[in-house]
Structure formats: structure tokens, C-alpha cells
Backbone bond lengths (Angstrom), bond angles and torsions (degrees), N, CA, C in turn:
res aa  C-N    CA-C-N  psi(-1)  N-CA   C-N-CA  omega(-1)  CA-C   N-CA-C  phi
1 X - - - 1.460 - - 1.518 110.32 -
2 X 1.341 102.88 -54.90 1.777 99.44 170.01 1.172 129.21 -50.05
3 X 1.801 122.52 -40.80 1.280 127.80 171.59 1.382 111.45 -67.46
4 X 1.758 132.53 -9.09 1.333 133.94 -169.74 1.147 99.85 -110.34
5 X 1.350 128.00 -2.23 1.393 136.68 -174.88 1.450 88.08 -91.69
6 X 1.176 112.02 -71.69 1.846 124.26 -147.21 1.624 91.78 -52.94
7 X 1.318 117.12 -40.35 1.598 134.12 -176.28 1.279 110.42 -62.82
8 X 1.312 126.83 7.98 1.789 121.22 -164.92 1.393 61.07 -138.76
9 X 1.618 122.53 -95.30 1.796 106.10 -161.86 1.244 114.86 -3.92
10 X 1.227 118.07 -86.97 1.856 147.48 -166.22 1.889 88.60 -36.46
11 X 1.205 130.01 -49.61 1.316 137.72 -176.93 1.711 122.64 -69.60
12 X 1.001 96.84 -38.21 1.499 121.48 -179.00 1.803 113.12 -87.88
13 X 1.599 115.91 -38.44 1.501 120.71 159.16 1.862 100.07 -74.81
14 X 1.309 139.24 -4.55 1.191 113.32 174.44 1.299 116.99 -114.89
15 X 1.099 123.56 5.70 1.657 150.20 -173.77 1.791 88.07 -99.50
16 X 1.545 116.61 -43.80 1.632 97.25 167.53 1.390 139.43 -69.31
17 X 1.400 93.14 -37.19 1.417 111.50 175.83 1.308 102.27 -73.27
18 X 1.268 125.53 -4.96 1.314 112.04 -176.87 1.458 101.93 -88.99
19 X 1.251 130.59 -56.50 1.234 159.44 173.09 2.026 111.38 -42.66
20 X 1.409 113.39 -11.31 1.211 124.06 -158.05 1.598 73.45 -123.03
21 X 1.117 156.84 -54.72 1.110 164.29 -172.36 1.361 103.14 -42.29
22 X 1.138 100.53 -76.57 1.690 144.16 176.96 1.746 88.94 -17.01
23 X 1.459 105.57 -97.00 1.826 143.78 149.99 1.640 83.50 7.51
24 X 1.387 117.22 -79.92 1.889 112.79 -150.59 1.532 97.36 -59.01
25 X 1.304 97.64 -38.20 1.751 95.47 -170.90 1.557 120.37 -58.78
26 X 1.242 112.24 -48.94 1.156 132.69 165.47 1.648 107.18 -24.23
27 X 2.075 98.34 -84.70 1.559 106.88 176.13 1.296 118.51 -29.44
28 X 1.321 103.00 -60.53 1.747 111.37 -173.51 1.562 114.07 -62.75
29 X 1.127 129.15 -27.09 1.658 128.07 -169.42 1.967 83.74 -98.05
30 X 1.193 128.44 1.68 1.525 117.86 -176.66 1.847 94.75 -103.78
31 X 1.264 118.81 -46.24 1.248 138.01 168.26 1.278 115.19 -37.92
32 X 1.473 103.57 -50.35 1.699 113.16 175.53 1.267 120.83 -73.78
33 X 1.210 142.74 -40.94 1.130 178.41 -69.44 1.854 90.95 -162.98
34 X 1.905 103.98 -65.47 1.567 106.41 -168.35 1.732 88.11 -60.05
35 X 1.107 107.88 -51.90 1.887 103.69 -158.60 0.942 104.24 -55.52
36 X 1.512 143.26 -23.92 1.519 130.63 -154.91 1.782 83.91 -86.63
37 X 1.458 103.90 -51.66 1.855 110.12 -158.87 1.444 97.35 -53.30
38 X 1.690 123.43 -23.00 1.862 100.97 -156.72 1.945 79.49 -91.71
39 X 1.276 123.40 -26.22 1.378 132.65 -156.15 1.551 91.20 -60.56
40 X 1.725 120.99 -41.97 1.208 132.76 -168.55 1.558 104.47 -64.25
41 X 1.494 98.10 -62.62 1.233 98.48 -171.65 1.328 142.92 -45.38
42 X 1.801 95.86 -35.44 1.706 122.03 173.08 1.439 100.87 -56.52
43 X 1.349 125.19 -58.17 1.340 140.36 179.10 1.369 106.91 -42.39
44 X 1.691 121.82 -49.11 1.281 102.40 177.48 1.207 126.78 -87.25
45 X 1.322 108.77 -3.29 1.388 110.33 -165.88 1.474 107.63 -108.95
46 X 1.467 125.55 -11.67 1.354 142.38 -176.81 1.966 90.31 -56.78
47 X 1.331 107.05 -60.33 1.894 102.56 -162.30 1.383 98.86 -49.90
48 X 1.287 124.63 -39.89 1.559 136.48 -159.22 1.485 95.93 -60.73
49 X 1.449 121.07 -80.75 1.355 132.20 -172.97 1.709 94.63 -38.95
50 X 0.812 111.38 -79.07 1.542 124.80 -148.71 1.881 92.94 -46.10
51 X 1.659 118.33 -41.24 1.611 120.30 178.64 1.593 93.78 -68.63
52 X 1.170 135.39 -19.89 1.414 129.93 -175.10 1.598 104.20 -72.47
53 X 0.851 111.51 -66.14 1.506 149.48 -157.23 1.691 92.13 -61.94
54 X 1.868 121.56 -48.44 0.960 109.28 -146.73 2.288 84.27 -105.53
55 X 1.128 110.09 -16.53 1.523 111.92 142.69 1.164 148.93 6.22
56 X 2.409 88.96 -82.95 0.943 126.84 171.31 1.437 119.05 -58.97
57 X 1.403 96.72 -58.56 1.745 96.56 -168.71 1.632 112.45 -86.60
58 X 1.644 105.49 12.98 1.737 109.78 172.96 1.658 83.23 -75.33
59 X 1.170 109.42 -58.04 1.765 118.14 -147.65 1.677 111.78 -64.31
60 X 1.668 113.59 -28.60 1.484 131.91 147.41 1.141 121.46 -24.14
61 X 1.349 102.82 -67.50 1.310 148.35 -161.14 1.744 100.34 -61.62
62 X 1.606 93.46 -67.98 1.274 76.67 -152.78 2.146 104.49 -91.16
63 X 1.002 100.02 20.79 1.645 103.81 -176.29 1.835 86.95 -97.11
64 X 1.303 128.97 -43.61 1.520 119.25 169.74 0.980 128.81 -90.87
65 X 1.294 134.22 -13.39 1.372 116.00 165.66 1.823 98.09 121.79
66 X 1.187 106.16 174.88 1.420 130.50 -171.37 1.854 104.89 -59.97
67 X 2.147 105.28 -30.56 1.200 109.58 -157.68 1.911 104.05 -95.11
68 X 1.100 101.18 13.94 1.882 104.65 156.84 1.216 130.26 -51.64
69 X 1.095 114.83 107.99 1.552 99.01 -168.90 2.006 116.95 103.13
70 X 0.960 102.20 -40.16 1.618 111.30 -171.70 1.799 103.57 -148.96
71 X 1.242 130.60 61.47 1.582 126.34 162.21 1.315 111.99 -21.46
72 X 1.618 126.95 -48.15 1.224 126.27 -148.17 1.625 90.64 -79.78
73 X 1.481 115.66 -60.16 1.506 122.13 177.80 1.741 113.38 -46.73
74 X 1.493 108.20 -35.93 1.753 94.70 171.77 1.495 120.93 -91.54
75 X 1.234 133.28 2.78 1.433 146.64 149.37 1.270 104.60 -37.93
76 X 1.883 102.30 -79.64 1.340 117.88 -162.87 1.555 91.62 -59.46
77 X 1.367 154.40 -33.73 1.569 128.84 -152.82 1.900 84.69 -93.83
78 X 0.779 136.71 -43.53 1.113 119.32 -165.34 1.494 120.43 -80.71
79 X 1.578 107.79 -18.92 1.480 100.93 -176.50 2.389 99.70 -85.57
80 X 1.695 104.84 -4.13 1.599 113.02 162.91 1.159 122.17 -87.74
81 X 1.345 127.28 -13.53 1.272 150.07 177.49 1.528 94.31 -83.61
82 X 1.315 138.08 -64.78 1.450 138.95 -150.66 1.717 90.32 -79.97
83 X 1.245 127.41 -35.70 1.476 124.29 -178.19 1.729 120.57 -83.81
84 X 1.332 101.39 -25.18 1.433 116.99 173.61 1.351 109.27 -66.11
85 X 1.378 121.91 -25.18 1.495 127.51 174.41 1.323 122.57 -31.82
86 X 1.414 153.53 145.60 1.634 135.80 160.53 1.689 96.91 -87.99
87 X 1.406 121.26 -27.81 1.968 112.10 158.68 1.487 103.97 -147.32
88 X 1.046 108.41 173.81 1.463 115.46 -165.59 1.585 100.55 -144.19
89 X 1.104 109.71 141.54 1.916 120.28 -172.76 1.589 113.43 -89.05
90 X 1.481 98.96 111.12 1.805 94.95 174.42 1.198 122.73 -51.04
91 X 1.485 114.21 -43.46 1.174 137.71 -170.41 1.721 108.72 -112.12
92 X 0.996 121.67 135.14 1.317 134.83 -178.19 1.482 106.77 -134.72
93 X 1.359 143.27 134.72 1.233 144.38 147.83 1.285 120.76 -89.38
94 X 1.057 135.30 150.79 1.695 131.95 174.74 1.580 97.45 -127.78
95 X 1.512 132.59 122.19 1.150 153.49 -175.24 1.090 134.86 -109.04
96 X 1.347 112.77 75.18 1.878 92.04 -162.45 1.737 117.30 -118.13
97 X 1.113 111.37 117.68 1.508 131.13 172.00 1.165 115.68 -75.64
98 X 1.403 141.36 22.14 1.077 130.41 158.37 1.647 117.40 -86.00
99 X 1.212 108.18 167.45 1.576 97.02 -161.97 2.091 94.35 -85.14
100 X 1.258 124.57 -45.70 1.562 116.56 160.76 1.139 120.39 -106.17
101 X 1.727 87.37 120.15 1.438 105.49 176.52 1.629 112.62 -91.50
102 X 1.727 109.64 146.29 1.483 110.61 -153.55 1.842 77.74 -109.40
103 X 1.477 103.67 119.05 1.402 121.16 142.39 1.668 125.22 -32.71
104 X 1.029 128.99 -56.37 1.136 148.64 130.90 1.692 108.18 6.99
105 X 1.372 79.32 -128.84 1.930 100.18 155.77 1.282 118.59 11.15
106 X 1.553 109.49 -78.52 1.255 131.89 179.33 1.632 126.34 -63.72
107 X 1.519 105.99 -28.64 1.498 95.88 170.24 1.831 100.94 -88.93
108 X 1.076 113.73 -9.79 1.596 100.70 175.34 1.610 112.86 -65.09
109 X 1.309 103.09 -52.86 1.623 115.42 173.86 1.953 98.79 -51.50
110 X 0.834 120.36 -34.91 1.108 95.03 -156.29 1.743 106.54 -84.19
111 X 1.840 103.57 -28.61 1.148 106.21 -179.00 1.601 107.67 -74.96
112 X 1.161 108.79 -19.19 1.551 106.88 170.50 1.425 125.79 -67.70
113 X 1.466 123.05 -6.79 1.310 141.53 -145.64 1.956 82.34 -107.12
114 X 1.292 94.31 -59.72 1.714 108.83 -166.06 1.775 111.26 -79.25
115 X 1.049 93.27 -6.48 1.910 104.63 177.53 1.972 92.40 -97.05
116 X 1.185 132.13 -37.50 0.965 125.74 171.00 1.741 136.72 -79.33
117 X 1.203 80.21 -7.21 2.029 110.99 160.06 2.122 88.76 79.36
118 X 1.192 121.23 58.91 1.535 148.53 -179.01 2.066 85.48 -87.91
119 X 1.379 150.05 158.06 0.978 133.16 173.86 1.989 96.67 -139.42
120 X 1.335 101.23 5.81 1.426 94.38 177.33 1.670 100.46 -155.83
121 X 1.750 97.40 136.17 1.637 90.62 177.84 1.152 96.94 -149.31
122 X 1.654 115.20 116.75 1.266 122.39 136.25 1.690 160.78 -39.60
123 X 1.203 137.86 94.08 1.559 127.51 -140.76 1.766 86.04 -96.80
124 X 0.929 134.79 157.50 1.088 133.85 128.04 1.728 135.90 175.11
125 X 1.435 111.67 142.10 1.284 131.64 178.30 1.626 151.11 -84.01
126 X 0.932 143.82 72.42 1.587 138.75 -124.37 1.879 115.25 -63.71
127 X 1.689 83.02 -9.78 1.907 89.85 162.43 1.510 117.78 -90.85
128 X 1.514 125.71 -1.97 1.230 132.00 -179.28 1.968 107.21 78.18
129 X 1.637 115.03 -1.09 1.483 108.47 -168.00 1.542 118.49 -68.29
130 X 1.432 127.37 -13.30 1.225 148.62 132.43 1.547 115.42 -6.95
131 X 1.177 110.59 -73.65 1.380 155.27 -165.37 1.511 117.56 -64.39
132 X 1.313 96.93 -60.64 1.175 109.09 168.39 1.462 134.68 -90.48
133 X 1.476 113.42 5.34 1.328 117.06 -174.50 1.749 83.12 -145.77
134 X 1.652 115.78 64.89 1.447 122.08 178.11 1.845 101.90 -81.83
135 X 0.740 106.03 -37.41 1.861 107.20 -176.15 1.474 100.71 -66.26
136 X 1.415 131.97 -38.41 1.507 112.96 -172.37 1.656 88.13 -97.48
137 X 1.475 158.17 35.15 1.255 144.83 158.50 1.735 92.34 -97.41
138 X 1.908 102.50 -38.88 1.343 95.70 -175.60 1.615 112.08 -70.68
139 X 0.869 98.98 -75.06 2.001 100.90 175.08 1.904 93.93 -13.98
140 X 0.966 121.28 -105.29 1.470 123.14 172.66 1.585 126.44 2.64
141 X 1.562 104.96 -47.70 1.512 113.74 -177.27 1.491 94.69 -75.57
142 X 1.840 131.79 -56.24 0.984 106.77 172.43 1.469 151.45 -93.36
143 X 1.576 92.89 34.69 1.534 107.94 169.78 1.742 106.93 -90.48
144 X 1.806 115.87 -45.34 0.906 123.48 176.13 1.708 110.26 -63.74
145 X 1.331 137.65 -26.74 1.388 126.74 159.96 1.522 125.08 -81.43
146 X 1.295 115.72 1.38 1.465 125.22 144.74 1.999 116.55 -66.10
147 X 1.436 96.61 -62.84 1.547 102.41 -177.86 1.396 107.17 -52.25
148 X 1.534 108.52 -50.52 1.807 108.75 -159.37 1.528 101.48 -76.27
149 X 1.834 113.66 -49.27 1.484 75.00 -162.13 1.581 98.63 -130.81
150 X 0.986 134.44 45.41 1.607 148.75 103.30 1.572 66.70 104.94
151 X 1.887 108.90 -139.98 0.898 129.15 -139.13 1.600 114.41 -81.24
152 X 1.684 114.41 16.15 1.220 122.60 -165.32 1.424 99.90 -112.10
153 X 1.471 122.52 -5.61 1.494 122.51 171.91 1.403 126.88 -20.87
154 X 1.427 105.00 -35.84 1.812 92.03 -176.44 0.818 112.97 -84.63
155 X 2.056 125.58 -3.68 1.190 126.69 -176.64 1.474 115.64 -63.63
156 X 1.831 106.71 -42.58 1.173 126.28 -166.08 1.822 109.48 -97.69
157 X 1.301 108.38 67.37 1.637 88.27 -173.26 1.621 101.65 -102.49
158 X 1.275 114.20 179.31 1.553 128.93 -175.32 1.633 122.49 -137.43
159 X 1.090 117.76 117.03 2.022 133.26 -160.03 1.984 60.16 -101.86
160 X 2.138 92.04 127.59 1.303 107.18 148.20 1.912 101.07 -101.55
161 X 0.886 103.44 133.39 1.438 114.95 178.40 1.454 114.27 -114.37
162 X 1.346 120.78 57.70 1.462 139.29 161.86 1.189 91.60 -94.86
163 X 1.450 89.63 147.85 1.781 109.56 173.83 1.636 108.56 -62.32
164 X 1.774 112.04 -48.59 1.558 95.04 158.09 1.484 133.57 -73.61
165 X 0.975 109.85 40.92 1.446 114.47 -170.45 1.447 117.57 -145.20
166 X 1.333 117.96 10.53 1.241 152.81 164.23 1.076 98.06 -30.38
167 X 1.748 128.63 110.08 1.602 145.31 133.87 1.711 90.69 94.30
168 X 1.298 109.03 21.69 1.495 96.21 159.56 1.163 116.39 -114.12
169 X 1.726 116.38 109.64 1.376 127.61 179.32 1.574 106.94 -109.69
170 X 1.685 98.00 141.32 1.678 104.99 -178.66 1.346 95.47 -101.81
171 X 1.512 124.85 98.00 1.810 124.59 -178.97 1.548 112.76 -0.98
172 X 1.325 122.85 59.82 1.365 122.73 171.94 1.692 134.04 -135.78
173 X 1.231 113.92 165.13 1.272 109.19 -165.67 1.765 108.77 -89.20
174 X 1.603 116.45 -23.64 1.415 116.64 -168.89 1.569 111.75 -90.99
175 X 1.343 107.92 142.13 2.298 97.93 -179.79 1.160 88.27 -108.37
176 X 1.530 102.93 157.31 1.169 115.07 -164.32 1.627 106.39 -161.64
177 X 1.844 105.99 105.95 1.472 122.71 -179.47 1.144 116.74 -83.05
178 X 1.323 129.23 134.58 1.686 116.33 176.25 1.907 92.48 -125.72
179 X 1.671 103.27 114.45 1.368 139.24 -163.96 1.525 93.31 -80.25
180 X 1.721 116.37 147.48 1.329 122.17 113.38 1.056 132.29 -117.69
181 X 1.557 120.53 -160.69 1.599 127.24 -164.54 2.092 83.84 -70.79
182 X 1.461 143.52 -35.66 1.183 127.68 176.89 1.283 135.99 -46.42
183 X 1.425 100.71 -25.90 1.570 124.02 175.38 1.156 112.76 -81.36
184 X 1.664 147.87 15.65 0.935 134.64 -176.44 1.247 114.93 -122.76
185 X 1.745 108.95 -84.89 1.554 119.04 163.84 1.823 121.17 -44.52
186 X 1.281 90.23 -50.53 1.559 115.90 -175.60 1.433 101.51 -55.92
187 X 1.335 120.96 -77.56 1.723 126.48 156.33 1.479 105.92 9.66
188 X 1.335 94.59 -76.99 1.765 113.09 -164.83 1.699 112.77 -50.54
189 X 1.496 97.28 -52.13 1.268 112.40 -172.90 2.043 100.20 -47.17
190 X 1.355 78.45 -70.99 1.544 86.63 -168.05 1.488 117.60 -44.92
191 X 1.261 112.92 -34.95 1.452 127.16 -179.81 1.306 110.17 -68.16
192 X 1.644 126.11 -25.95 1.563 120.83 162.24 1.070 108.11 -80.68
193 X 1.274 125.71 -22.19 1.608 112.56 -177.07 1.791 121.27 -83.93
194 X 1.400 100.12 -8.94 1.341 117.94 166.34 1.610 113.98 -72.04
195 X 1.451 101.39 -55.77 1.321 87.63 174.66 1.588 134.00 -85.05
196 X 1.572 106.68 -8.13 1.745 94.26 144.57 1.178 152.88 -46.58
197 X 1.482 85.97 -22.39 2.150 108.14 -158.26 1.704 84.26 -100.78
198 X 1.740 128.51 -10.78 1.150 115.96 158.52 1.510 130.40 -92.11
199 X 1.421 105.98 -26.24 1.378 109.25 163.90 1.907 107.98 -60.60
200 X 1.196 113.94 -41.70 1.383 109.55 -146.20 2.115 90.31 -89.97
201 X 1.608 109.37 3.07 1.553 100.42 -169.19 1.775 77.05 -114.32
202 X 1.419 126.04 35.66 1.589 123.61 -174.34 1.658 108.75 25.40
203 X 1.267 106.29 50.17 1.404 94.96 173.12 2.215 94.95 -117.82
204 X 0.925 100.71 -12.84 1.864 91.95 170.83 1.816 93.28 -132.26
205 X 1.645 114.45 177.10 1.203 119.07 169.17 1.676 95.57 -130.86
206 X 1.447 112.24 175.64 1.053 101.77 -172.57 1.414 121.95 -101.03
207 X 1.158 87.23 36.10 1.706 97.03 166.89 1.619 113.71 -127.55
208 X 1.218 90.84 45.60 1.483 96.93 -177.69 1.433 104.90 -151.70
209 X 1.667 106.39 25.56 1.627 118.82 147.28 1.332 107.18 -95.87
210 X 1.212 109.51 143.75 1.639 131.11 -177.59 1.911 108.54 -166.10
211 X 1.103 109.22 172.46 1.545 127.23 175.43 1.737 101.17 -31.18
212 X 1.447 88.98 -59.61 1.505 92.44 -144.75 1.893 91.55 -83.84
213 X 1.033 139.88 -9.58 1.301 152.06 155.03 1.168 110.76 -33.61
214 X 1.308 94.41 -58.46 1.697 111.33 -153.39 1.543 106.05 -88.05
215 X 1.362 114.15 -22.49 1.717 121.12 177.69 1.305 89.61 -85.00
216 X 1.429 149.59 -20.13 1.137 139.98 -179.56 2.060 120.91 -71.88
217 X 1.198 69.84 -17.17 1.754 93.83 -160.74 1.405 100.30 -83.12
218 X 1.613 118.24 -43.17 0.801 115.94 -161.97 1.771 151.01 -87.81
219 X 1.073 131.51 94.25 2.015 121.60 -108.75 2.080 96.96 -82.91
220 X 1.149 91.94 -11.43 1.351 87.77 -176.94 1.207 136.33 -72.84
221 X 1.410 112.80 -22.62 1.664 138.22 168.46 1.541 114.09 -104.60
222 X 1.173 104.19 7.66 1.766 105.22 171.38 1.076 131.75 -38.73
223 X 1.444 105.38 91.37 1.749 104.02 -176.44 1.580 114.81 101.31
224 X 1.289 117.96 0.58 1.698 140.81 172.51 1.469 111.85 -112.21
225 X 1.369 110.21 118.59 1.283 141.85 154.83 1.741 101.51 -44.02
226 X 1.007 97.64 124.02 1.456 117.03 147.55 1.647 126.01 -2.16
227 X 1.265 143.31 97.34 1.327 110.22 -177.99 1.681 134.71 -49.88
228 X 0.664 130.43 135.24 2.047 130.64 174.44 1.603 82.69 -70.19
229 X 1.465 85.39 -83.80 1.609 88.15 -167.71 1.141 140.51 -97.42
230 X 1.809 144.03 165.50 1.223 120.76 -171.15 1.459 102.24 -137.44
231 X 1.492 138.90 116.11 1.664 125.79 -155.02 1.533 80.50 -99.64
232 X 1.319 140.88 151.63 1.340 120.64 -175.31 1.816 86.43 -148.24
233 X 1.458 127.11 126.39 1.370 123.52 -168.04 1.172 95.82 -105.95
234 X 1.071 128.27 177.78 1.349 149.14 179.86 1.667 134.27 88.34
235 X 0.966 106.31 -175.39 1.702 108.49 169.63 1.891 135.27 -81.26
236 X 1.695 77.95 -17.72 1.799 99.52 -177.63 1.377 100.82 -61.81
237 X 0.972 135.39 141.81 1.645 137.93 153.78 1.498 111.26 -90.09
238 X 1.284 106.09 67.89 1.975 121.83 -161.74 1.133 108.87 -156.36
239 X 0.816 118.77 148.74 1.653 114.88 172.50 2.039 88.63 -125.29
240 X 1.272 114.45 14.81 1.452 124.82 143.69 1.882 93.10 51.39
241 X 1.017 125.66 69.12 1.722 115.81 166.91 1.626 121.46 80.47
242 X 1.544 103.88 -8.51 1.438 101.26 -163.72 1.896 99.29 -81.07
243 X 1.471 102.51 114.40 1.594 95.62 167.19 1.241 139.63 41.41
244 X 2.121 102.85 67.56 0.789 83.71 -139.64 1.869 108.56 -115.54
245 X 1.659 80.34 15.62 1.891 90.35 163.40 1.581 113.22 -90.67
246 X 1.222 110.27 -3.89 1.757 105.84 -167.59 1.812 113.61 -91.94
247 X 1.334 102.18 -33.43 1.270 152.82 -147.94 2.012 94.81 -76.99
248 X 1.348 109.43 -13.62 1.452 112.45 -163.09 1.253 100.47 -68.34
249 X 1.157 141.12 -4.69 1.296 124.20 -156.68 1.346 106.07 -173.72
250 X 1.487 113.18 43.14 1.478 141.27 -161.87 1.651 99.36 -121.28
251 X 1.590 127.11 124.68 1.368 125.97 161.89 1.447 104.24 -79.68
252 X 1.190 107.21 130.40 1.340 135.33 167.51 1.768 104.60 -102.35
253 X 1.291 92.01 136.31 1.767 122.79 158.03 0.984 118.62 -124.70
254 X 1.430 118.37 130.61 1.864 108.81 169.60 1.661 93.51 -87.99
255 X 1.367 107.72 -171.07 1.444 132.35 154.25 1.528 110.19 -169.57
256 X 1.060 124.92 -156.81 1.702 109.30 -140.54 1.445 105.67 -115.03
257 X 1.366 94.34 -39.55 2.030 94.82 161.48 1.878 85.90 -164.82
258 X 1.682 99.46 -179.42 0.967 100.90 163.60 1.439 115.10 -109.25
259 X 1.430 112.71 -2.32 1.896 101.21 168.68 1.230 107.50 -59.91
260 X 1.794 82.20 140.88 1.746 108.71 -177.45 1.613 120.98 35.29
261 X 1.980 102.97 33.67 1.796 107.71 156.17 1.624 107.92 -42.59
262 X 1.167 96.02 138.55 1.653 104.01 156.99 1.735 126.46 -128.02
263 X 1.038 87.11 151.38 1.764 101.14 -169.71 1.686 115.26 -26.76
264 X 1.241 106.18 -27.14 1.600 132.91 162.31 1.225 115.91 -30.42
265 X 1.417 105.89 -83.35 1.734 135.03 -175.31 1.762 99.86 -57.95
266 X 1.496 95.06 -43.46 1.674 92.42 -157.27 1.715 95.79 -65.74
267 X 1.165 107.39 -62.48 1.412 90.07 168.10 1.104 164.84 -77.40
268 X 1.266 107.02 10.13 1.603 132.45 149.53 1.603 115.49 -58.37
269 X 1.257 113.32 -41.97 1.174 111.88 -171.92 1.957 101.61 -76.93
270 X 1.186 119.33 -33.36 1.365 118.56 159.04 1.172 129.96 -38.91
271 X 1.319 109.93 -53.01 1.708 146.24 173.66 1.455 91.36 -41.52
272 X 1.658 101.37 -69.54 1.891 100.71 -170.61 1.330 108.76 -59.30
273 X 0.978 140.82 -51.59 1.173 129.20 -172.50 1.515 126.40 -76.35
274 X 0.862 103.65 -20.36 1.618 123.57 163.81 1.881 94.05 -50.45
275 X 1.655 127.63 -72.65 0.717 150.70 176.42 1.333 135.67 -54.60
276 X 1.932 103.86 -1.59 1.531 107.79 -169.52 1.284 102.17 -101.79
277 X 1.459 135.24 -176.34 1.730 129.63 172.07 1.525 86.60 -121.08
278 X 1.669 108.52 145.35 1.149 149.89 -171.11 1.342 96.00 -126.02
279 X 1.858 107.75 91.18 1.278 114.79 135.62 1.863 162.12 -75.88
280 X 1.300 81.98 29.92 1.645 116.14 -153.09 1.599 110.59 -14.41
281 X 1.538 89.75 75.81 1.557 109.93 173.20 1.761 112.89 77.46
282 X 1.153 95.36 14.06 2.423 89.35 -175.08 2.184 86.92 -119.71
């Protein structure tokens, strides 16, 4: 019995150890198994992040400009960019027909306008929301000439020259009107009716309307050149009311909207016009 005993022990301790064996293998081939699946997963999910990631800082990127990351490095390309030009536009208009216009957007263009040494910029919207919400376009323009061009800000400042906006200058060299649809047609109107009430007070005759009369008359461009150019966003094939006696002899570009323009587009469209011939009407 003892020797049939010791013989079941000896059987029964190796049936555990067998079984404990068994057990590690198990863990370890389950262990392996997790590492390969998270190993997989990283693998699949690594392209994802990294297209996320690299997305992000396109869309950064391209709503500020070249100077993300390095102000000093996007200064210098844009103030070589504005000289690399074969001409450059005094006047620029920015036009946008989309029904929301991005605050945003628009002070980038504009600081891009004044980083490229541009000396006149037109804003405008055919709903007037521009216009009417001028303090948060301004706040915006000078948050975006903090971001874009860092410590050269006073280089780049901007005179809003709205009638409500009277004698407020941000230490800068570029002016800058923000238009509505009132400023255009309306303009005109009023500006003939001015000079009736001078013919009829014998202080003009009526042969003493002409071009330059009539730009005199007119209060909305006071002291603004003509546009050169007109960037006009959207889908409308209109430039919808914007200016539209000055405008005769203005190159127009569309492009597709201005959400999330980048420094890219904007200056391409410079490029073209830089590059187009101006037959001013012959």
C-alpha cells in the first residue's frame, strides 16, 4: 500500500507540474498574442494620427501664412515676395460673396496685404456684416499682426478710415476701408444729388461734371485710389455692388472662398496680376 501510495503521489505531483506548465504557456502565448494585436494596432493607426496631425498643421499653416512657427522667417518671405513682384497693387479690394464671412480669414488677407507693402485695402461684403461688426474685424486684424508678424508690428499698422472709425490709427502704414452694398450705388446717387443742390445754389454749372468731379463727390473713397485689384471669393460671378464706378478698369480674380485662404492662393493671385497686360480700354 505504501509503495502504491508513494506511486500515485509521484503521479499526482507530476500531473501538477504538468498542469502549472501547461498555465505559463498559456499566459505567455496570451501575452504574445496581446503584444502583437496592440503592435498591429499602432501600425494601423500610426498613418491615421500622423494624416491627422499633419492636417492640423496644413490647416494652421495655411490660414497664417508661411510665418507659423518662425514670424521672423515669414516677414522676410513676404516682404521678398512683395519686391519680387514685376508691379504691385496700391489698391487692393477683398470681395466676398459668401453668405459667412470668417473674421479670421479676412484679417489674415489683410495682414498679408500690409506685410507685402499693398498701401490700400478694401474689405467688403454684400450683406454689409463686415461693416457692421468693424471693432471685432479690428480686434482680429490686431491679434493676427501680433501672431504673423511678431515683433515688427509697428512696422505694419492700419488707419481704419470709416466714418465711425474716425482718428483711430493702429501705428501703421496701410488704410484700410471696410465697404458695404451703401457705399456704392447709394454713393453715386447721393453724389449726383450733391451736385444738383450745387448747380441749382449757382455755385457749379453743369458742365463742370467730369471723372474727376464725380470721384470728388464721392464720400466713400475719400482719399483712395481706384482699386488695381479686386480678390473677389466665392461662387457668385458678381462682385454684387462693390464699387461700382471705380471698379472700370480694375483686374478682377475670383477664387473659391476665402475660408481657410492661405498665403499660397493669396499670392498667386498677385503673381497673376503682376503678370497680366493692362490695356486700359485701347
Amino acid at each position: 500500500m505504501s509503495g502504491a501510495g508513494g506511486l500515485a503521489w509521484r503521479a499526482l505531483h507530476a500531473l501538477v507540474r504538468a498542469l502549472l506548465c501547461l498555465q505559463r504557456a498559456l499566459l505567455a502565448c496570451l501575452r504574445g498574442r496581446a503584444a502583437a494585436a496592440a503592435a498591429t494596432s499602432c501600425a494601423l493607426l500610426a498613418p491615421a494620427a500622423r494624416a491627422l496631425g499633419f492636417r492640423e498643421a496644413r490647416a494652421a499653416w495655411r490660414r497664417r501664412g508661411p510665418a507659423h512657427g518662425g514670424a521672423a522667417r515669414g516677414r522676410q518671405r513676404w516682404r521678398a515676395d512683395g519686391r519680387a513682384l514685376r508691379k504691385l497693387p496700391v489698391h487692393v479690394g477683398l470681395v466676398v460673396t459668401e453668405e459667412e464671412p470668417s473674421y479670421a480669414d479676412m484679417a489674415s488677407l489683410v495682414v498679408w496685404c500690409m506685410a507685402v507693402g499693398i498701401s490700400y485695402v478694401s474689405v467688403y461684403d454684400h450683406n454689409g456684416i463686415f461693416k457692421r461688426n468693424n471693432s471685432r474685424l479690428m480686434d482680429e486684424i490686431l491679434k493676427q499682426q501680433q501672431e504673423l508678424l511678431g515683433l515688427d508690428v509697428s512696422k505694419y499698422t492700419v488707419k481704419f478710415a470709416n466714418q465711425d472709425k474716425t482718428g483711430q490709427v493702429l501705428n501703421c502704414q496701410s488704410t484700410l476701408k471696410v465697404l458695404s452694398p451703401e457705399d456704392g450705388k447709394a454713393d453715386i446717387v447721393k453724389a449726383a444729388q450733391n451736385f444738383c443742390q450745387l448747380v441749382a445754389q449757382q455755385q457749379r454749372t453743369h458742365s463742370d461734371l467730369d471723372v474727376n468731379m464725380l470721384d470728388n463727390l464721392l464720400s466713400s473713397t475719400n482719399g483712395f485710389p481706384d482699386p488695381d485689384l479686386v480678390l473677389k471669393f466665392g461662387p457668385v460671378d458678381s462682385t454684387l455692388g462693390f464699387l461700382p464706378w471705380h471698379i472700370r478698369l480694375t483686374e478682377i480674380i475670383s477664387l473659391p472662398s476665402h475660408l481657410n485662404i492661405s498665403y499660397e492662393d493669396f499670392f498667386s493671385a498677385l503673381h497673376h496680376y503682376a503678370a497680366c497686360e493692362q490695356r486700359w480700354g485701347k
